[in-house]
C-alpha positions in Angstrom: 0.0 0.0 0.0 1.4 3.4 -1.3 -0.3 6.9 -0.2 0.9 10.0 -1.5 0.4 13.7 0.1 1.3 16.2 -2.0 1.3 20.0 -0.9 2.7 23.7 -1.8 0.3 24.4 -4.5 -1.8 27.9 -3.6 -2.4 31.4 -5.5 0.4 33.7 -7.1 0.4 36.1 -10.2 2.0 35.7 -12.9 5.9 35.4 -13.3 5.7 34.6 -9.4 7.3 31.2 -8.0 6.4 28.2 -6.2 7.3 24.7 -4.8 5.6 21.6 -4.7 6.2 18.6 -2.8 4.9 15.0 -2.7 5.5 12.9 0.0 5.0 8.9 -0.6 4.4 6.6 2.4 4.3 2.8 2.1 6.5 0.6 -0.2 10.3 2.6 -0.8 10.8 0.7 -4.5 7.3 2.2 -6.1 9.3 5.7 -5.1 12.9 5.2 -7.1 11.0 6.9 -10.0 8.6 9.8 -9.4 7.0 12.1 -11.5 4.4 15.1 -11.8 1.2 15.3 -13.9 -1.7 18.5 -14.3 -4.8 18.5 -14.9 -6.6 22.0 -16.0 -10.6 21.9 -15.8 -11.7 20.9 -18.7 -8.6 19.0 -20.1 -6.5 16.0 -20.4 -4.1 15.3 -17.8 -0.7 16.9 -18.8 2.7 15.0 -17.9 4.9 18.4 -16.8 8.4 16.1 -15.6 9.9 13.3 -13.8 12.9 12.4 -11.8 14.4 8.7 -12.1 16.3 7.2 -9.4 19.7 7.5 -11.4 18.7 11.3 -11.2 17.9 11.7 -15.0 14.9 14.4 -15.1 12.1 15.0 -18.1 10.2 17.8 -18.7 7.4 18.9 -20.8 8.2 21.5 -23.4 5.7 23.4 -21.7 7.7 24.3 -18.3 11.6 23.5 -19.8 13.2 26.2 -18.1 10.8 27.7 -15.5 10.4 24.3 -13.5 13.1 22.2 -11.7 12.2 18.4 -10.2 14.3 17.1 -7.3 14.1 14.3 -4.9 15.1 13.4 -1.3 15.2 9.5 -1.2 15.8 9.6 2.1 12.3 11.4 2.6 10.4 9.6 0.1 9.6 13.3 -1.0 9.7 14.4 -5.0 9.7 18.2 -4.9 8.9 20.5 -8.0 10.1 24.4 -8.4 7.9 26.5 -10.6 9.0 29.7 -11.4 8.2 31.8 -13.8 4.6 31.0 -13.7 1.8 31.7 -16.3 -1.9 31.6 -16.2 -1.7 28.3 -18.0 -0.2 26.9 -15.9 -2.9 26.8 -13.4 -4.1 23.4 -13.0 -4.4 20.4 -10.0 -1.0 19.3 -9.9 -0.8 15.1 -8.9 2.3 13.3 -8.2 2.5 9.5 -9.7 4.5 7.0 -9.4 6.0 5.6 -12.6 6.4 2.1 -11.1 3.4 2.4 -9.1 1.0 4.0 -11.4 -2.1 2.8 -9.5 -1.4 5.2 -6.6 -2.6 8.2 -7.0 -2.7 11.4 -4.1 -5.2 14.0 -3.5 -3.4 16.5 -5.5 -2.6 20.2 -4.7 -4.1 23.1 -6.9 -2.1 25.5 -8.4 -3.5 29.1 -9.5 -1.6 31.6 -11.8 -3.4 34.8 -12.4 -2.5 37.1 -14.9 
């Protein structure tokens, strides 16, 4: 059993910076990989990066740049820097678990005026 808390998301304008963070309790080898997905109302869900266990990192073309993914193995935590926001990047950000992909946490909403 996996549960995942993620947190940090809230209410900033535009250009303005902030930092996620997903916590993952339960079994340590569904966490070597960990990743971030979006969803907006209304659309698909968005893959915006992921961080492998060798430390390799993907991003979407859509945040290349502004957003930065780290991990702290030690915490079980995947963290994601967003700066540089823009409106479309407001969205319910989830955390997900590559290996694990049936786990899924409440999610934490992020909200970029303009």
């Amino acid at each position: 059993q996996v549960q995942l808390v993620e947190s940090g998301g809230g209410s900033v304008q535009a250009g303005g910076s902030l930092r996620l963070s997903c916590v993952g309790f339960g079994v340590t080898s569904c966490m070597y990989d960990m990743s971030w997905y979006r969803q907006a109302p209304g659309k698909a869900r968005e893959f915006v990066s992921r961080i492998n266990s060798d430390g390799t990192t993907m991003y979407s073309d859509s945040v290349k740049g502004r957003f930065t993914i780290s991990q702290d193995n030690a915490k079980n935590t995947v963290y994601l820097q967003m700066n540089s926001l823009k409106f479309e990047d407001t969205a319910m950000y989830y955390c997900h678990l590559p290996r694990c992909p049936r786990y899924r946490g409440q999610g934490t909403q992020v909200t970029v005026s303009s």
